[in-house]
N, C-alpha and C positions, 0 to 999 in steps of 0.2 A: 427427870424434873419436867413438869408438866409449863406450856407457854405461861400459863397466870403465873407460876413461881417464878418463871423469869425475870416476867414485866414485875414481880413486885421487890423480888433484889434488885434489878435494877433503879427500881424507885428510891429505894433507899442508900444509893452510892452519891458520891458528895462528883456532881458535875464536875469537871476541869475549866479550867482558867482560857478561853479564847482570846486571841490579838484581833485587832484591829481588821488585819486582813483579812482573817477565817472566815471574821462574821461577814464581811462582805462578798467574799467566792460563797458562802452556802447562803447566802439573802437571794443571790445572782441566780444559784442554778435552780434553788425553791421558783424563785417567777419563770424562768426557764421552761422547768416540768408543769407547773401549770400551764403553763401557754398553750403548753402541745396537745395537752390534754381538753382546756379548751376548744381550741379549734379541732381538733378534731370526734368534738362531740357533736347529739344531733342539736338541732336549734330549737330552743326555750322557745315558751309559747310565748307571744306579745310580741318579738323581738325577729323581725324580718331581715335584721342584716346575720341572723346565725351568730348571733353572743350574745352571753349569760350577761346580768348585770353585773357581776362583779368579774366579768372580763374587762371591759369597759372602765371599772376601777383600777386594774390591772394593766389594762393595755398603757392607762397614764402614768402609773407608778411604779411601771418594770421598767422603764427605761430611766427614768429621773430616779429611782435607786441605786441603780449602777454608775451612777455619777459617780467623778471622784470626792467631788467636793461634800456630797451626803456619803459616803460609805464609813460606818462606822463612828458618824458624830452623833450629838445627841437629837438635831432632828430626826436620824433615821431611827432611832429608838424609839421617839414620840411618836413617829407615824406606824411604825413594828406593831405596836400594840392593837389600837383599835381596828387595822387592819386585819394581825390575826384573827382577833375574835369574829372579825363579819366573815373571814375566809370560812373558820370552824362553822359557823353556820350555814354557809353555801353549800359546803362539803358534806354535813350531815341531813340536809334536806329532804333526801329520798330516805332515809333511814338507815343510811348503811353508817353502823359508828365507824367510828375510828381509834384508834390507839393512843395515850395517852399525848396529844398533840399540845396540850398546854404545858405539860412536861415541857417538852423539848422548845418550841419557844420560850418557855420560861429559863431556859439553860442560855439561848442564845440572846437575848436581852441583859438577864445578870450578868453575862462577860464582860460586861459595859463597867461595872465597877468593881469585877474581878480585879486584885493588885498584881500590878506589872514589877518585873523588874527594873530598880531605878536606875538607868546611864550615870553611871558617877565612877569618874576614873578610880583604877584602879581595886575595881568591886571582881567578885571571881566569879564566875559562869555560874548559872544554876543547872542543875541535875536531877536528872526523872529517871526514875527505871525505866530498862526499854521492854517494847513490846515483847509481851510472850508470844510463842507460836501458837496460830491458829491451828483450832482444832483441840488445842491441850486445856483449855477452859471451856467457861459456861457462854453461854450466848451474851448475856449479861456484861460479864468482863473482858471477852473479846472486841463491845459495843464499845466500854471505856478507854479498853487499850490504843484502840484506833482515832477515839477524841484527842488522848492525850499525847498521841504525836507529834515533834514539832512542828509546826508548821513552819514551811517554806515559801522564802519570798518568789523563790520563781518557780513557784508550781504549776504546772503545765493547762493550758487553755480548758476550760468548761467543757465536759462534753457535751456535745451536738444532742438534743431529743432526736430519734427516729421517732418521725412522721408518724411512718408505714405501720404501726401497732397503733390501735386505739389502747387508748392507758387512761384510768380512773382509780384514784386513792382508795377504791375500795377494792381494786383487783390483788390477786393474789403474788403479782410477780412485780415488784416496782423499778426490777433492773432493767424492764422494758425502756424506761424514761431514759436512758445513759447507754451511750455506748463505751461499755470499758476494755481496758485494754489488760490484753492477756497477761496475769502475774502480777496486776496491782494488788494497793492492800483492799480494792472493793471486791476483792475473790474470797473475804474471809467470810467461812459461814456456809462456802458454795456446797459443799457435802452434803450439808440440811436442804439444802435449796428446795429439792422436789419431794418433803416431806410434808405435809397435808397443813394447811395454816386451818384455825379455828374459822369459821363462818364471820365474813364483815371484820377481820384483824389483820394487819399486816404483820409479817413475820419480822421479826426486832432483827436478824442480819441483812434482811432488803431493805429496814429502816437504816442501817449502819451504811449501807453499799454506797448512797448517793452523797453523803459525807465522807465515804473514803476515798473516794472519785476525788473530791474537791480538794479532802486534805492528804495528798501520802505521805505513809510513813517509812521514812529513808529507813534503810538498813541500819542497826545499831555500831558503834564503832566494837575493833577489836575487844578493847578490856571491857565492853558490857555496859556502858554507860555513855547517855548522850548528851550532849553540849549543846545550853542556849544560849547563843549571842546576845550579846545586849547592844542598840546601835550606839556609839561612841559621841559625847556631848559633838557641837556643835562648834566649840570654839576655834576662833581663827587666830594664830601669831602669824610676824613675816619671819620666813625660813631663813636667818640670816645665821653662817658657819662663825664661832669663832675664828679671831683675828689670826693669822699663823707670824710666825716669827719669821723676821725678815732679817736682811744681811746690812749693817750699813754702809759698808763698801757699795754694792749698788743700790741701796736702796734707806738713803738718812732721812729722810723728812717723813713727820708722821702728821696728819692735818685731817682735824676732827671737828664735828661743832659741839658747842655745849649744852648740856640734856640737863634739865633738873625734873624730869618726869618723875614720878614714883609708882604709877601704879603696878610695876611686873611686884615689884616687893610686897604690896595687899593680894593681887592674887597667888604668889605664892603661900602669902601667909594663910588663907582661904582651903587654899589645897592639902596642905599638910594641917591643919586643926580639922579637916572632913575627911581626913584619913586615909589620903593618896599623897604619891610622891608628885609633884606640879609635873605638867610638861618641859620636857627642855626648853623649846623652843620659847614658853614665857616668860623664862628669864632671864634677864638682862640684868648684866651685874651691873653697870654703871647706876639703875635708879634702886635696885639694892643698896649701894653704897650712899647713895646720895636722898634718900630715904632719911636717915637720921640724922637730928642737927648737930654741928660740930661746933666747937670754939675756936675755928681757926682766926688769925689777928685779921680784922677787916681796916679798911681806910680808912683818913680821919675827917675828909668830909666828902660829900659828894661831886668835888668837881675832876677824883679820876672813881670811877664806881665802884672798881673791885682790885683787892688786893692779891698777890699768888706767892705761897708759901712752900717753900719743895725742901723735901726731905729723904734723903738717900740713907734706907736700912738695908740688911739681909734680908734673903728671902725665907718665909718659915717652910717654906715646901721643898727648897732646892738650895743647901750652901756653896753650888757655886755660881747662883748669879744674885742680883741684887734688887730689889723695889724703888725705882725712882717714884715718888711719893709727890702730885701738885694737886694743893691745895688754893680753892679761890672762894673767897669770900665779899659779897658785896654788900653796898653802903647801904647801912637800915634807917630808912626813912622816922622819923615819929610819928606817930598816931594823929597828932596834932598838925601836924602838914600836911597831912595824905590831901592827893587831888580829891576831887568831887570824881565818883564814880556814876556810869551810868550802863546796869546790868540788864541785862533781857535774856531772862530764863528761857531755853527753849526744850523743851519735856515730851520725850516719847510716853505716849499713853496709850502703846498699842497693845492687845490683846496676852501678850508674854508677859507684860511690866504686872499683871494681875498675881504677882507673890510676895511674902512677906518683907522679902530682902530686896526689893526694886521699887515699885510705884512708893507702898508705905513708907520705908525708910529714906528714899529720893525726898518725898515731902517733910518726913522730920529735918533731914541735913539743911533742906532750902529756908526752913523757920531759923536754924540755927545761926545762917549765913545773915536772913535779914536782921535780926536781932544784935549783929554784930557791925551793920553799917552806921552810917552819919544821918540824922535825919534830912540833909540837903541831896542825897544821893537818892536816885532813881533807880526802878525794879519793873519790869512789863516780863509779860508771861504768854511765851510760844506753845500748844502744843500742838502734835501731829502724830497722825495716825490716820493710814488711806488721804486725809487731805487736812495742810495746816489751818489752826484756828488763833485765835489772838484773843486770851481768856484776859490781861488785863494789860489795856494800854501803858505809857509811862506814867509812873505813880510816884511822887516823891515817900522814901521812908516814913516822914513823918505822918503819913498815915498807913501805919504800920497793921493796924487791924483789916484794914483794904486788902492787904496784900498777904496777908495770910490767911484768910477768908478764900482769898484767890485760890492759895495753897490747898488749904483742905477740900476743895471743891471737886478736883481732880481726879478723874475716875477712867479707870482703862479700859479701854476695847477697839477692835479694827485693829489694820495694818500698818506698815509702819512705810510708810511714806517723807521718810529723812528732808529729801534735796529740797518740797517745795517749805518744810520748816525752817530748813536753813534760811532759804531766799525771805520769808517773811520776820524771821528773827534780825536779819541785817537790814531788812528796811524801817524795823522800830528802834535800831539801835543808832539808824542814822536819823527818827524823827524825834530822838532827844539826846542826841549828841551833846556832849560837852565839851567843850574847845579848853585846852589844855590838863584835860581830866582825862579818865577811866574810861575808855569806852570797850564792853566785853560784852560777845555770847559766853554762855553757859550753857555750854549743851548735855543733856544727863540724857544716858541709854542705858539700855543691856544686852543690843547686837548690831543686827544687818540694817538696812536702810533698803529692803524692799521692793519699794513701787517709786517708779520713776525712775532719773536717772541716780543710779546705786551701786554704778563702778567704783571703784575707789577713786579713778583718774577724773570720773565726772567729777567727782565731788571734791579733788583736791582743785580743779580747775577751777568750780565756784571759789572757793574758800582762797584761794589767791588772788582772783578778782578782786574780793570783796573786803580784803586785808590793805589794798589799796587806800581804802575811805581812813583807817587808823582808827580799824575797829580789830578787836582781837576776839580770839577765841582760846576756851578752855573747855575739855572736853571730860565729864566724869562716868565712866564706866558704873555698871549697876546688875549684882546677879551672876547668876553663873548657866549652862547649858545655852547661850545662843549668844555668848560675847565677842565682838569682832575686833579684839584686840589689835590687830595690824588697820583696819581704816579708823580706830579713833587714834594712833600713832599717827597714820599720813594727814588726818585733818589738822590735829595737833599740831604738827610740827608746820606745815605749808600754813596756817591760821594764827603764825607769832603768839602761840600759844604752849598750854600744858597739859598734860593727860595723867587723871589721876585713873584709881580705883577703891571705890567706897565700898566693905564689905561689913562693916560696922558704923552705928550711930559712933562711936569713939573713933572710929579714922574719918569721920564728915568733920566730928569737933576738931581734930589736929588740922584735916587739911584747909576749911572751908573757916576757920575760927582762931585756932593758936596760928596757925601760916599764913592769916587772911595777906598778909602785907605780901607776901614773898609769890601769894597768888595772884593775888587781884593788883598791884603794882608794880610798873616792872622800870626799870632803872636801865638798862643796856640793853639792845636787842641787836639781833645777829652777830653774837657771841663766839670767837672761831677760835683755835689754839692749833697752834704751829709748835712743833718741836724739832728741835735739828740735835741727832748725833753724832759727838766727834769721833771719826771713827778710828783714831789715836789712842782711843780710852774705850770705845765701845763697839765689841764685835756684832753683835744680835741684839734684837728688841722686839718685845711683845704686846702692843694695847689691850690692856685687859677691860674689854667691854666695850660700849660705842660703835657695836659693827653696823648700826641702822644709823650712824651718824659720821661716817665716813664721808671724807671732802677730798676733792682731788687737790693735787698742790697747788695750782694757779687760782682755783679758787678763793686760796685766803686775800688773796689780796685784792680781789673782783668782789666793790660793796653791789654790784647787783645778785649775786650769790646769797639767797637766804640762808642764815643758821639759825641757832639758840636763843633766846631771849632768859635774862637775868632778872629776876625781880628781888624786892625793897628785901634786904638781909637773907635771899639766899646765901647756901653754899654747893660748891661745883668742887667736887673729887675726880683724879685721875691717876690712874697708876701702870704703870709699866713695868715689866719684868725686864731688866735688863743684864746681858751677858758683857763683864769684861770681858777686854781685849786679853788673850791667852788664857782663859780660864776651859778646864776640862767640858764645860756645858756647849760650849761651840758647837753647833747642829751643821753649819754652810761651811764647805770645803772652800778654799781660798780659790781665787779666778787664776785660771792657768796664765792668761796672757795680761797679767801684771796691774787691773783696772786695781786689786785690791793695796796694790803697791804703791801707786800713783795717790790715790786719796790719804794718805796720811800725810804725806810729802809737801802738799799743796795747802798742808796748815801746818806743816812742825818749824817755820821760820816766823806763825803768825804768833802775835800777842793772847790768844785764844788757846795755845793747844794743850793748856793744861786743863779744858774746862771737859765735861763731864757732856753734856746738854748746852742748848740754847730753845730757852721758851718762852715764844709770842703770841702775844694777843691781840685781839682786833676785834671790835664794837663799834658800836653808834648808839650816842644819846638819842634818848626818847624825838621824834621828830624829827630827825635829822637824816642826811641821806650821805654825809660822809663822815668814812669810819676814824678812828682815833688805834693807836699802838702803845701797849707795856709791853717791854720785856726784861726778861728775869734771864742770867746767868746762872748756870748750874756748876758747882763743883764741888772738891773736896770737903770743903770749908760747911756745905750741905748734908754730910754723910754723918752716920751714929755708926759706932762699933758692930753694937748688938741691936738685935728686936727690942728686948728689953730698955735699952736707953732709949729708944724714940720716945714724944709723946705718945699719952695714953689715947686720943684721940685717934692718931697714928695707926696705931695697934688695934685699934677696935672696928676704924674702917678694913685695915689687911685682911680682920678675921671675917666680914661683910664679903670682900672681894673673894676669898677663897671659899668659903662655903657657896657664894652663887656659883662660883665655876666647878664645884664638886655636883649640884644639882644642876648643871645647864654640861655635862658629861665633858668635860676638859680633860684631854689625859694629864696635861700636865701636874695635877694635881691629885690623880688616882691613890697614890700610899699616904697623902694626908688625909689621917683619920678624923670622925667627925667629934671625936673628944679629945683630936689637938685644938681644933678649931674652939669647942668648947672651951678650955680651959683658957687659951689666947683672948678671947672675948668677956672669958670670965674676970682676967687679971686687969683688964682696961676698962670697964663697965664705965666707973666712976659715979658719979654724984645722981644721974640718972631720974630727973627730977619726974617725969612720966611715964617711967616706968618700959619706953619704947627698951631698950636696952636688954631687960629681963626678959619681956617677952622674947626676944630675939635666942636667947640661950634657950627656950625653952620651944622653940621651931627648930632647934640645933639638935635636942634631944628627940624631938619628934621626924625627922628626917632620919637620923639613927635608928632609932628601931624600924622604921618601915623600910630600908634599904634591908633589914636583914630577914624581910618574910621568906 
């Protein structure tokens, strides 16, 4: 096969897909070999320092290509081009052609919108045949074999040009430009090496060679086929272990704060309808549970804020221990009382938020939210990115086209520069403060906080400060591949706030609309729950959930201790696995030298020691700085036979609690199937007026098939 048949099958093979990187290592050594080649030509007439003029263009845009910050974006495409063509013209000047060179820029340009494989958990590696042995094909498809090599992220440094050869594109040897090293893949081809090139052509394996330099191609694995990584989303949770089962002999008091978050249950939801199984680590079964509204009996007015309802079943995973069941439901304000609110959106508008599910849907949820205030309630609007702006001062609703004008306006680009929006969001929230009202950020993202200071610590240390004034914060996640799940928790929580995740215009309506009260009002704040064991009655106990909400025991009763805050008709779930005293489930060997002997003894003469539990609480009304105490006795008189006689409510949260701890890997729960769970959640659905309930069995069904790929 004569070289023109080559070049022209070659012509007709469908290019390969380059990364990012490729195009940047062969941009690199392309100026590289020019360079050398320039300088060591003679010197162009007109031009006394010995450079061509499009050295000189060269000498300014070899170096600012290799940048990081242009390798592979679309500036360095827009400047690819016209620079190619003036190179092709330099090049062909004396008259020596060249080989099809618009080909091949044109291969390394189209990379650019070549389709990547997309990072979405739980997607399976893509697969390429691997390279045939050199020698056993055409020059043609040896040239392709060697493009479509993986490309590696630590491929080894550029080779060096020797000087010491004068080298010009229209020489016959272009391995002159590279030193390679013995047994790469720029060796394929070498047998032809010193066979006669046609006059003014380069031979298509010396065109291969300085691209195989840049890109090598690793040896294929055993079974014949090779694996491309896909780099893994970005998102961030805190690594916190389920809770372990502890003894109550040494160890009875359990002291937690209370969470009404919800967003791990959207993004779970999120993960399992895009066809992965969630990460462990994003779920949190307590805002699983607490996720869905419940009817448990609340207070009859607001002068104690929340009631606690406990309910002692079997457990459906394990008959021999049992579910202590505490239920809190707090005092629901009327619509008609709500304080005067005063909001200050504060909106990442940096360069990510530019997808369908972030910036656009952030602005539907925000129209939603205004459309549902008081027209005396106030609205200002933060955003940031690289550096905060202040798009609209305080605005009362009543001029509600103002402020959604404000909304639509909104347009994403730059960095994301968190800390100084925060700082400018809490100074507009303090220049229209309302004194016994509402005072919140709202702050919407979809990750990191960037530029500035963007530790988590910095930023929970602002937002502490700044919670001082009796301003709160609510933090709503937005998107997926760069979500910082653990610092909008830490903002949240240190900001006497709440942390959702919006992944539909239908969870902006529930949370930001049907919830408005339970979000934007809040009735008790630093929320704490103490529970004591009798250990008469109970050998073992387990917190199912709340491990990012763990309090030490002297903190319950230290009001400088932040916790949870309650708002207008929440409800707060908590449940326990607990082991009677003598029952086969006992995991802790009894204490040799008697501690576990001593603790019964020390209540079986009290009025107390038939009780089951003792469960307290501790708050503080809105503005107040000291706390207040319910507490609930636990006993028999608490207890249901069966699952089945609990309420249905009862039962429909257990089935909540057990399926997060099946998807967040609990062993305890490993031989409950997900259509026990199924059926459990199906028999308690009840009345289900939105539907939340249904969709829930059908993320039950969807969890099921996907554990069994």
């Amino acid at each position: 096969m004569t070289v023109d048949q080559e070049l022209e099958k070659l012509s007709r093979l469908t290019p390969p897909a380059a990364t990012p990187e490729a195009r940047a290592r062969a941009l690199a050594a392309a100026m590289q070999a020019f360079d050398s080649a320039e300088n060591n030509a003679p010197a162009a007439q007109g031009n006394a320092k010995g450079w061509r003029q499009s050295s000189i263009i060269n000498w300014i845009w070899s170096p600012a290509m290799n940048k990081k910050f242009l390798a592979g974006s679309a500036l360095a495409t827009l400047l690819v081009i016209p620079a190619a063509g003036y190179l092709a013209i330099e090049l062909t000047r004396n008259g020596s052609p060249i080989v099809d060179q618009t080909e091949i820029a044109g291969n390394v340009s189209k990379s650019d919108a070549s389709k990547q494989p997309a990072a979405t958990t739980g997607q399976k590696p893509v697969t390429v045949a691997p390279q045939a042995p050199a020698g056993n094909n055409s020059l043609a498809e040896q040239s392709v074999a060697v493009a479509q090599a993986p490309r590696d992220k630590e491929a080894p440094a550029l080779a060096k040009p020797d000087s010491s050869q004068t080298s010009e594109f229209a020489a016959n040897d272009v391995a002159a430009l590279t030193n390679k090293p013995e047994g790469s893949a720029a060796a394929l081809g070498a047998a032809k090496r010193s066979a006669p090139a046609a006059p003014g052509i380069i031979p298509q394996q010396q065109l291969a060679e300085p691209m195989a330099a840049i890109v090598p191609s690793p040896a294929p694995p055993a079974e014949g086929r090779m694996q491309i990584q896909v780099d893994p989303n970005r998102e961030r949770f805190a690594n916190a272990a389920a809770n372990p089962i502890k003894s109550v002999a040494t160890d009875p008091v359990s002291t937690f704060s209370a969470d009404v978050d919800s967003a791990s249950y959207s993004f779970v939801r999120r993960s399992l309808t895009g066809g992965a199984m969630p990460d462990p680590q994003s779920v949190r079964v307590e805002e699983m549970i607490n996720y869905f509204p419940y009817d448990w009996p609340g207070p009859d007015n607001a002068d104690q804020p929340f009631k606690a309802t406990v309910t002692v079943v079997p457990t459906p995973w394990n008959h021999d221990t049992e579910l202590m069941h505490v239920a809190i439901k707090g005092y629901d304000i009327a619509p008609a009382t709500t304080p005067h609110a005063n909001l200050v959106f504060l909106i990442d508008v940096s360069g990510s938020m530019d997808e369908p599910d972030k910036l656009p849907l952030l602005k539907s949820a925000f129209r939603l939210l205004v459309n549902r205030l008081k027209p005396d309630d106030t609205v200002s609007i933060v955003t940031y990115a690289g550096n905060a702006g202040t798009v609209l001062t305080p605005t009362r609703v009543a001029e509600k086209s103002k402020i959604l004008s404000a909304i639509d306006r909104l347009e994403p680009g730059g960095s994301t520069g968190g800390a100084e929006g925060i700082e400018a969001a809490y100074d507009l929230a303090n220049q229209g403060f309302v004194k016994d009202g509402v005072n919140r950020v709202m702050l919407a993202t979809d990750g990191d906080f960037n530029v500035g200071p963007s530790s988590d610590e910095d930023l929970k240390r602002i937002i502490e400060e700044r919670r001082k004034d009796g301003i709160f914060l609510t933090v709503l996640g937005f998107g997926r591949g760069n979500l910082n799940d653990s610092l909008m928790q830490t903002l949240a929580q240190n900001g006497n706030g709440s942390a959702a995740y919006i992944d539909t215009l239908a969870e902006a309506q529930k949370t930001l609309v049907e919830e408005a009260g339970s979000t934007l009002f809040p009735i008790a704040s630093d929320v704490k729950f103490q529970v004591e064991f009798n250990p008469e009655r109970i050998a073992e106990y387990r917190l199912i959930g709340y491990e990012t909400r763990a309090l030490n025991r002297e903190d319950f009763n230290n009001d400088r201790v932040d916790a949870g805050d309650i708002g207008s008709g929440h409800s707060v779930t908590a449940i326990y696995e607990v082991t009677p005293k003598g029952s086969p489930a006992v995991m802790n060997d009894d204490l040799r030298y008697g501690a576990a002997d001593k603790a019964p003894a020390a209540t079986a003469d009290s009025a107390h020691h038939g009780e089951l539990a003792f469960v307290k609480m501790r708050y503080k009304k809105p503005g107040e700085d000291k706390s207040a105490l319910i507490t609930t006795p636990v006993d028999d008189n608490n207890a249901v036979a069966t699952i089945d006689a609990a309420p249905q409510d009862v039962r429909f949260s257990v089935a909540v609690a057990v399926f997060g701890q099946k998807l967040s890997h609990v062993a305890a729960v490993d031989t409950y199937s997900y259509q026990a769970i199924a059926d459990l959640a199906a028999a308690s659905r009840g009345t289900d007026a939105f539907g939340y309930r249904s969709d829930f069995l059908g993320l039950i069904r969807l969890a099921d098939g996907l554990s069994q790929r």
